[in-house]
Structure formats: structure tokens, C-alpha cells
C-alpha positions in Angstrom: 72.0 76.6 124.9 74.2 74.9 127.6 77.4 76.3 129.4 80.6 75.5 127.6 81.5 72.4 129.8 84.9 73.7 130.3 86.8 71.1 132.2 85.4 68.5 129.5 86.5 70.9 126.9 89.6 71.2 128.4 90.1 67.8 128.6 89.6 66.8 125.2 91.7 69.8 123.7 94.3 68.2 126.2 93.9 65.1 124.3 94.6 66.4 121.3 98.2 68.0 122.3 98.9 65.1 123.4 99.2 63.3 120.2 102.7 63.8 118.9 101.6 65.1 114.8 104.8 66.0 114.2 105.1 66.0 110.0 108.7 65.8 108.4 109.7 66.3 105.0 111.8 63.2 104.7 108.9 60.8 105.1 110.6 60.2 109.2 107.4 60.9 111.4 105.3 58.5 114.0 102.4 57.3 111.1 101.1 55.8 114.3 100.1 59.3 116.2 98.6 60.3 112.9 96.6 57.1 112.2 95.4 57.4 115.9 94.0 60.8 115.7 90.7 60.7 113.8 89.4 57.5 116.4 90.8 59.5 119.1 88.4 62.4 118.3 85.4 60.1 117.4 85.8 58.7 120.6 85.9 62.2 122.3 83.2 63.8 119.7 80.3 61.2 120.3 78.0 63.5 119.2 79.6 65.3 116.5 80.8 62.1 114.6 77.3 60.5 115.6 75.7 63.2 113.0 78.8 64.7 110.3 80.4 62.3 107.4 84.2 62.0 108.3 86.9 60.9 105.8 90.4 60.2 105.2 92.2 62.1 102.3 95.6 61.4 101.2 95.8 59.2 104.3 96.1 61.1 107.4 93.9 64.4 106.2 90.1 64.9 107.8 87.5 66.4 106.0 84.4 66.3 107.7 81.0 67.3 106.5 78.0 68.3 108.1 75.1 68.5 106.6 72.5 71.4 106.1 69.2 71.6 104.9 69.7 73.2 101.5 72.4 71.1 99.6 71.7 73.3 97.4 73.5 76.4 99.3 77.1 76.9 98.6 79.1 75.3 101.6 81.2 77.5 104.4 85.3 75.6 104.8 86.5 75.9 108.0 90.3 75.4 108.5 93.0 74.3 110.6 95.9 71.6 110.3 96.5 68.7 113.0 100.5 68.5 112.0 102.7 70.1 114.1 106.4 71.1 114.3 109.1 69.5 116.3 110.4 70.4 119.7 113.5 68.8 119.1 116.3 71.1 120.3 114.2 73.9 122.1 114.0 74.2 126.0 110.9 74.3 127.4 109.7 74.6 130.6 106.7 72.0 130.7 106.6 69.1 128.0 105.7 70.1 124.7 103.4 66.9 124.5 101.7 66.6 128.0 99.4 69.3 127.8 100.3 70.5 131.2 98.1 73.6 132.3 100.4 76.3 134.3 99.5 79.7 135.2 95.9 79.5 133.3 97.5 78.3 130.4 97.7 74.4 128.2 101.0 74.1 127.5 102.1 72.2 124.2 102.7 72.0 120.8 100.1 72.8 118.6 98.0 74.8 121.4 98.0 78.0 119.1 99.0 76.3 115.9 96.7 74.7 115.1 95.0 72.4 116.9 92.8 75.3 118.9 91.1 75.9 116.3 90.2 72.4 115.5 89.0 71.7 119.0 87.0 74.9 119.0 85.3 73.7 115.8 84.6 70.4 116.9 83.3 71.8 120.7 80.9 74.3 118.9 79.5 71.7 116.9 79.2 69.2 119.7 77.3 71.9 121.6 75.3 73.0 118.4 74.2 69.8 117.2 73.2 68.6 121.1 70.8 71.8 121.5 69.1 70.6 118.2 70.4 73.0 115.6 71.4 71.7 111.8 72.9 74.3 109.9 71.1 75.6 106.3 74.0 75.0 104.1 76.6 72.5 104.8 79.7 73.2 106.9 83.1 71.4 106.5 85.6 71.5 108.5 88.7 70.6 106.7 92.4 69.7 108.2 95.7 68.7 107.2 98.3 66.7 108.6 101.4 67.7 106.4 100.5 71.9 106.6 103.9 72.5 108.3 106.0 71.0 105.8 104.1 72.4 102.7 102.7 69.1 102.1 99.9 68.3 99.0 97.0 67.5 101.2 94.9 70.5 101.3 95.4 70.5 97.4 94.0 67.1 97.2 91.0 68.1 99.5 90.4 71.5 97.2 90.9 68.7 94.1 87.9 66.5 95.8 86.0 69.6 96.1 86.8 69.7 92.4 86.0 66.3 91.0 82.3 66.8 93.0 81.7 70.3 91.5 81.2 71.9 94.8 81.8 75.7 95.4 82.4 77.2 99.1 80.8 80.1 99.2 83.8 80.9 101.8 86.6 79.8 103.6 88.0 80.3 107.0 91.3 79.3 108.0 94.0 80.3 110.4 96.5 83.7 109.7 95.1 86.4 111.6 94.6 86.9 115.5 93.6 89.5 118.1 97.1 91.1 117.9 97.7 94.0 120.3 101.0 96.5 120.4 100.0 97.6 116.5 102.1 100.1 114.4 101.8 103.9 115.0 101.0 103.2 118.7 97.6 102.0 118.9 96.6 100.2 122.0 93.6 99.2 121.1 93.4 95.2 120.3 92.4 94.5 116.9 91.2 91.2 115.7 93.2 91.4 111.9 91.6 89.0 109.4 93.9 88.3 106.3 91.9 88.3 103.2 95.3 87.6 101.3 98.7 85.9 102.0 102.6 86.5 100.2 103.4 83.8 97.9 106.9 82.7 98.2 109.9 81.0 96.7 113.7 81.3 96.0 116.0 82.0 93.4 119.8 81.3 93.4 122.5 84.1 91.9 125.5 82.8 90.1 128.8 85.4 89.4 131.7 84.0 87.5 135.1 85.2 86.6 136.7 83.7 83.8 139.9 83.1 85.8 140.8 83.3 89.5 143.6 85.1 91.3 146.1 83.9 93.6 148.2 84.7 95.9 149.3 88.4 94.8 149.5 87.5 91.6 146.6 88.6 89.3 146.2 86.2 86.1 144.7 86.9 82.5 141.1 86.8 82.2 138.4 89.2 84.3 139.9 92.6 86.0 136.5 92.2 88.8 136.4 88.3 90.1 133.1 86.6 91.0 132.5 87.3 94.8 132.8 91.4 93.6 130.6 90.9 91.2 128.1 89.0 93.0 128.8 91.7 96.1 128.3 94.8 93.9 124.5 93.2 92.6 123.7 92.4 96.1 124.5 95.8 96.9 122.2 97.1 94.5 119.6 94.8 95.1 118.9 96.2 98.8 118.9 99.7 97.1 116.5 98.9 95.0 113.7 97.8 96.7 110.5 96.0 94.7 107.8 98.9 94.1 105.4 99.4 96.8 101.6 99.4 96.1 99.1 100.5 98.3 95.9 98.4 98.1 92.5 98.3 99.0 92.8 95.9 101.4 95.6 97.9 102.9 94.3 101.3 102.6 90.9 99.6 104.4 92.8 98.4 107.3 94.6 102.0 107.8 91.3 103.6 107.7 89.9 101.4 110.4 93.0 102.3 112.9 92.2 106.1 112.2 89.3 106.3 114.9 92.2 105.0 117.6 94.9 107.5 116.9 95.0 111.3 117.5 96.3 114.2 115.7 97.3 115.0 112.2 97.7 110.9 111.2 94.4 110.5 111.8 93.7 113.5 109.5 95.9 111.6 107.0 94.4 107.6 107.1 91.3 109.0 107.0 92.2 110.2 103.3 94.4 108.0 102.0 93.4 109.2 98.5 95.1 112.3 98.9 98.2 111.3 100.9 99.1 107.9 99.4 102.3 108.6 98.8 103.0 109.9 102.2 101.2 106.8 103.8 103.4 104.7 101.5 107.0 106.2 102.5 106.0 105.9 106.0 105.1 102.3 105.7 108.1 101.5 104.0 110.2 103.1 106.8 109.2 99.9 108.5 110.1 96.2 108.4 106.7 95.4 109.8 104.5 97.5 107.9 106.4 97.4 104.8 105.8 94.1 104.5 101.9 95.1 104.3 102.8 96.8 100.6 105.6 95.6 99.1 107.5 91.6 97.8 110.1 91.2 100.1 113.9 90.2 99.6 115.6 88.4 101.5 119.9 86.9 101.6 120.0 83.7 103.3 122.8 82.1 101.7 126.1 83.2 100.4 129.1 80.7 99.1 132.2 81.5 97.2 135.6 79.7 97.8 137.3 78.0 100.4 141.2 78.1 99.6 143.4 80.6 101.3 145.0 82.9 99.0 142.9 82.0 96.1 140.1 84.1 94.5 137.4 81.7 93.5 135.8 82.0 89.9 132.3 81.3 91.0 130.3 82.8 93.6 126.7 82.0 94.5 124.0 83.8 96.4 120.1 82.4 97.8 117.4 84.9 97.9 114.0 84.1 99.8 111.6 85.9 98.2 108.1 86.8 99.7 105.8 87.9 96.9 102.7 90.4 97.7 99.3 89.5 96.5 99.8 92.7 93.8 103.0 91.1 92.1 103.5 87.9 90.8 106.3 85.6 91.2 107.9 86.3 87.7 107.4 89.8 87.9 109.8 90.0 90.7 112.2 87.6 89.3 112.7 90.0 86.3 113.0 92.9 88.7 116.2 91.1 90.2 117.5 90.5 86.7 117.2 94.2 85.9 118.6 95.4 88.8 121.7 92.5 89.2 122.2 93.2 85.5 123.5 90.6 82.5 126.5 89.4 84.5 125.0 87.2 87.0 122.8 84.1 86.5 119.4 83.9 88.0 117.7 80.9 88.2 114.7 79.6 90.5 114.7 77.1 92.6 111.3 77.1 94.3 108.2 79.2 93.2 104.8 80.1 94.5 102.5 83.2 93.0 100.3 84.6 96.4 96.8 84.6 95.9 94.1 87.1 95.0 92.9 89.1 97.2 89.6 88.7 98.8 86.6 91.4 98.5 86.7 92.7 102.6 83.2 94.1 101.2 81.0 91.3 101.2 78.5 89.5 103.3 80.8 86.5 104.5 83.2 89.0 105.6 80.5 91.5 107.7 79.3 87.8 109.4 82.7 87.1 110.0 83.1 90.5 111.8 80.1 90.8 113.7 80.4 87.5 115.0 84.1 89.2 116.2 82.4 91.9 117.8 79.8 90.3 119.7 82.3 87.6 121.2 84.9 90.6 121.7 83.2 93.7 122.2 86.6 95.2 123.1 88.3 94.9 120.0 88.8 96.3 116.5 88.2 94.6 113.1 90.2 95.1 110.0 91.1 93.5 107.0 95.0 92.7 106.5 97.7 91.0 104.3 99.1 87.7 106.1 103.1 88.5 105.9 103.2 84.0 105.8 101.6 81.3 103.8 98.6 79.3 104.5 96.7 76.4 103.5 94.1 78.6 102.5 95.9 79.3 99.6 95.3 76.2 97.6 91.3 76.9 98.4 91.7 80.6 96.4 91.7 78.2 93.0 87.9 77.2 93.2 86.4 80.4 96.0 86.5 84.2 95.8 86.1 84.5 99.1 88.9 83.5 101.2 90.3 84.5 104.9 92.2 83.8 107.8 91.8 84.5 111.0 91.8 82.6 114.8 89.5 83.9 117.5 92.1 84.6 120.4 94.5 86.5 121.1 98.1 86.8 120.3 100.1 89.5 122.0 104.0 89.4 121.8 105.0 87.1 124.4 102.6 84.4 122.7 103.3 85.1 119.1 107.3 84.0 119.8 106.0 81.2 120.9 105.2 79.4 117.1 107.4 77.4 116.4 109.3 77.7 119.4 109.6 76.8 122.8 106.6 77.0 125.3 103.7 77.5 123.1 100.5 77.7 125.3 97.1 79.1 125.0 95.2 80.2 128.0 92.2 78.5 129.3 90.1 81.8 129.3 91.2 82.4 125.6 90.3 78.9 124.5 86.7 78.9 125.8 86.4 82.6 123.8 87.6 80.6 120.5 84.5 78.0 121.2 82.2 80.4 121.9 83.3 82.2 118.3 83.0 79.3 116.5 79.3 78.6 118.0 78.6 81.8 117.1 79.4 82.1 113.5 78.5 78.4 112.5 74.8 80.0 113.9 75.2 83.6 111.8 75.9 81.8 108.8 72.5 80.8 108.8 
């Protein structure tokens, strides 16, 4: 096979920056840039949209398909989404839509989320499908444009999978990265592949008082007034923590750091059977790693009156809630009640359950892996639970076998970059996410 062309591979990743995707919830976004994007690519792809089926679903989304020899084979999904965030209000130091390279690096929204990996995709196939190879199964490469906003295409791509009774045998999406500075000091890279994600929602806490106070005067009705009551659950609420659970996946991704670390927590990881309950008070000691084992709870809004001198008879709390892929939405909704007790009002305002959690044992997993390895020889590989949501999530209704991971890496610097100002992805980096790509499409056969 060919050299990566890398200044044409630059240049058409370049391209794709370029085009502002950026999705909005209220409907306020440049239909144009999105409209533009597929021709853009076919006119970049010649040979890739020469040989796949391309479509439109729910207007701006792109599922392609390329065809393998056995329609009989389950399909492989790979994932990404073409919609970006806005860089309105954020300071950067090179456009966020010019594509700019600086210091070895594209600079632009969307470089690590997500248009890499769309770009990779489409370069390994351009190079597969020019050096004569069709894959055995099919492969679709399915993207959306409203991923960022939590948008209903990818649910209306997983519904077409529906309507023509075809089951991936797996799914690859973005989540998980080459991640380096790990907990309990290890300085080995790994490459973490999520093979489950938090689900996520929020409820709204209500305390009332029957009457208010003011000014020093206290009048008939209820000795504790709302914003007390509403205080006093709170407090409880951060004392009581959702219970932790160590699973498989978790205790899988432990015993792969054990071979990097010395000592007697080597000794430990590498029998988590025996000292679970050790392994899980340490995690828990942890925001990072407590995430990894347990729903999270989180105040991000608190309202009660706004009169001088007068007690208010209603106080109101938000919670953000991110559920682990061993609870279930409800289950910690009626942990709050228990805990906040009768007084105050619970109600939910938005609700997702996580999804199951993907077998790390099985053969789509080990290609996944391996095709890690060979492309990075200097890395780990390990299993993990996404602490963030996914598109993949909608694809766990109709395919057992669902992960997340994007072949480059992600150290600190780069990681506060999502979302924010001065996202970039070096040039060395992107050629190593074609060359994955290339690499699996092949092992899969």
C-alpha cells in the first residue's frame, strides 16, 4: 500500500475545519455550512464516494455504506459527529475556523472533536479502496450533525438500522483517547477504550414553609423556613453519597495498570477479589476515579428569595445527575428522596438511563486492541467507563457490542481544549489516527 499522502491529507482535513458546523438548540445555526458539507467531501473523496452509498438522514446526518462481500456478515459502525460547538466568547490564539497549522499542529474547531476521526475514516478508506481492497462485511461510517446539542439524529440512523433489520456486529465511536498522567502515578500512556458511558439527567428540589418571616418578627406557621430546610437535605445529600460498585469493566482496567506500578498496590490490583473494598475506598477518595464506580451528584442551581428582610416560603435546588452504567436513573432518584426525606419535593426534569456495559472479552474488542498495539507499540490498552455521554448510546438499543475510543492522543494541555479555546491536533498525531483506521478496517476482515 501507498504512503499516507500527508500534505493532501492535511489539506482535506483542513477543509473540513473549515466549515463552520456549529449546531444550536434554538434552531439558530448556518443550514448552509451543513448543506455544503457532504458535496464538499465528495468532491475531496473522489474515490471513496466513487465506490460507498452516501445518504442524508434527518437532513444534515451522513451515513455511508460500503459494501463487503458477505452481506450476509453483520456490519462494523464507525462513528463520529460533523457538528461542532461555538467559539463565540473564547480567546483564541489562531481562528477557530481557518485551520491554521502552528507549531505542528491544525488549529480549529472540531480538530479533536470530532471531525479527526471522520477525516481519518474517510483517508483510510480512500487509501484502502485505491490499493484494491473491499472489505468482507460491510462497513458504515455513520455521523451526526446535531451530537453537541443532544440532537435525535443518531437515533434516527439506529431507527433506519431498525426498519432494515440490520444488526452491527459492533460499533466504534469517539470517548476514549491515548490519555497519559493516569491515577496512582502511572506514566505509561494508555489508550482507554470506554465500553460504557454515565447516563444523565436532572431533578429539581422544592422546600416550603407554610409562612415566611420578616423582619425580626417570626409569624405563625413553620418553626424551620424553606431555604433551612432545603439547606439541611443538601447537607445530607453530600454525606450520603450513591453506593459505589466495583465492576468488571473497572476491576479489568485496574488489573491492566498493575504491571506499570510498583510495590504493595500492585500486589493489591492484581487481586481485586480479595481487596475490593480497599480498592473501592481508595477510588472514592477521588473525584476522578470515583467517577469510574459510582452516580455522581452534582448542585448547579440554588434559588430562594429576593426581598431584604424577608424569609421566603419556597426554596428551590437543581441537581445534575450522572448515572453509572450499574444504576439506573430511577434508582438514584429514590436514593435522593430517601436521603432529602418527605419534606422536600423531587421532581425530574430531564432523564437519561446509561447504557449496558459492553463484554471487554470478546473478539471485536481484542481486534480493536491489537490494531492499538501495532499502531502504538508504546502504549497500554484497557477497558474504561466514559465519565460523558456519547452518540454511541443510542446504537446500545440494537448491538451488544459497543465502544469508544479515538486513535490519538490527549494529554492535559489538549484535553482543556474541548470545548474551549485553541483546540488543535497535531499533524504527527492525525496521520497516526489514519493509519489506525486503515489498520482495523483491514483486521476486521
Amino acid at each position: 500500500m501507498k504512503e499516507i499522502n500527508e500534505s493532501l491529507a492535511v489539506e482535506r482535513f483542513q477543509a473540513m475545519v473549515r466549515k463552520k458546523t456549529v449546531s444550536a438548540k434554538d434552531g439558530n445555526f448556518d443550514k448552509e455550512e451543513f448543506a455544503s458539507f457532504l458535496p464538499m467531501l465528495k468532491e475531496k473523496y473522489p474515490t471513496v464516494f466513487g465506490t460507498v452509498e452516501a445518504r442524508l438522514i434527518n437532513e444534515f446526518g451522513i451515513l455511508i455504506r460500503w459494501r463487503g462481500k458477505d452481506e450476509n456478515l453483520n456490519p462494523v459502525v464507525l462513528m463520529a459527529h460533523h457538528d461542532v460547538v461555538s467559539d463565540e466568547g473564547q480567546d483564541w490564539l489562531h481562528p477557530a475556523f481557518e485551520a491554521e497549522i502552528h507549531d505542528g499542529c491544525i488549529w480549529g474547531r472540531g480538530t479533536i472533536d470530532t471531525k479527526c476521526l471522520f477525516a481519518s475514516a474517510l483517508e483510510a478508506m480512500e487509501r484502502l479502496i485505491a490499493d484494491g481492497f473491499t472489505p468482507e462485511r460491510d462497513i458504515y461510517f455513520a455521523s451526526s450533525n446535531c451530537e453537541e446539542i443532544g440532537g435525535d439524529t443518531m437515533p434516527k440512523i439506529v431507527e433506519w438500522f431498525t426498519q432494515n433489520k440490520i444488526s452491527p456486529w459492533f460499533i466504534l465511536d469517539e470517548g476514549g483517547a491515548i490519555m497519559s498522567n493516569l491515577p496512582m502515578g502511572i506514566k505509561t500512556p494508555f489508550a482507554m477504550v470506554a465500553v460504557s458511558e454515565k447516563g444523565w439527567g436532572s431533578v429539581k428540589l422544592t422546600a416550603r414553609s407554610k409562612t415566611a418571616a420578616h423582619g425580626a418578627k417570626a409569624l405563625p406557621g413553620d418553626k424551620v423556613p424553606a431555604p433551612t430546610k432545603l439547606i439541611r437535605a443538601l447537607a445530607k445529600l453530600d454525606k450520603t453519597p450513591v453506593k459505589a460498585e466495583l465492576t468488571p469493566a473497572v476491576a479489568a482496567m485496574l488489573k491492566s495498570f498493575a504491571p506499570y506500578i510498583d510495590g504493595p498496590v500492585k500486589a493489591v490490583l492484581n487481586n481485586i477479589s480479595v481487596f475490593g473494598p480497599v480498592v473501592k475506598k481508595v477510588l472514592a477518595s477521588n473525584a476522578d476515579t470515583a467517577a469510574m464506580i459510582s452516580s455522581a451528584i452534582n448542585l448547579t442551581k440554588l434559588e430562594a428569595g429576593n426581598e431584604k428582610g424577608t424569609v421566603p416560603d419556597t426554596a428551590t435546588a437543581q441537581l445534575n445527575l450522572k448515572i453509572a452504567p450499574h444504576d439506573t436513573f430511577d434508582g438514584v432518584v429514590e436514593h435522593i428522596k430517601s436521603v432529602v426525606g418527605d419534606e422536600i419535593e423531587v421532581e425530574v426534569l430531564t432523564r437519561s438511563d446509561p447504557p449496558a456495559i459492553s463484554d471487554h472479552n470478546t473478539k471485536s474488542f481484542e481486534i480493536i486492541k491489537s490494531t492499538i498495539k501495532n499502531v502504538f507499540p508504546d502504549v497500554g490498552v484497557s477497558p474504561f467507563i466514559l465519565n460523558a455521554g456519547t452518540d454511541a448510546r443510542h446504537f446500545a438499543k440494537i448491538c451488544k457490542e459497543v465502544y469508544r475510543f479515538g486513535a490519538f492522543r490527549l494529554d492535559d494541555d489538549l484535553f482543556a481544549t474541548v470545548h474551549s479555546a485553541n483546540e488543535r491536533m497535531p499533524v504527527k498525531d492525525y496521520i497516526r489516527c489514519i493509519e489506525f483506521y486503515t489498520e482495523l478496517i483491514s483486521n476486521i476482515n
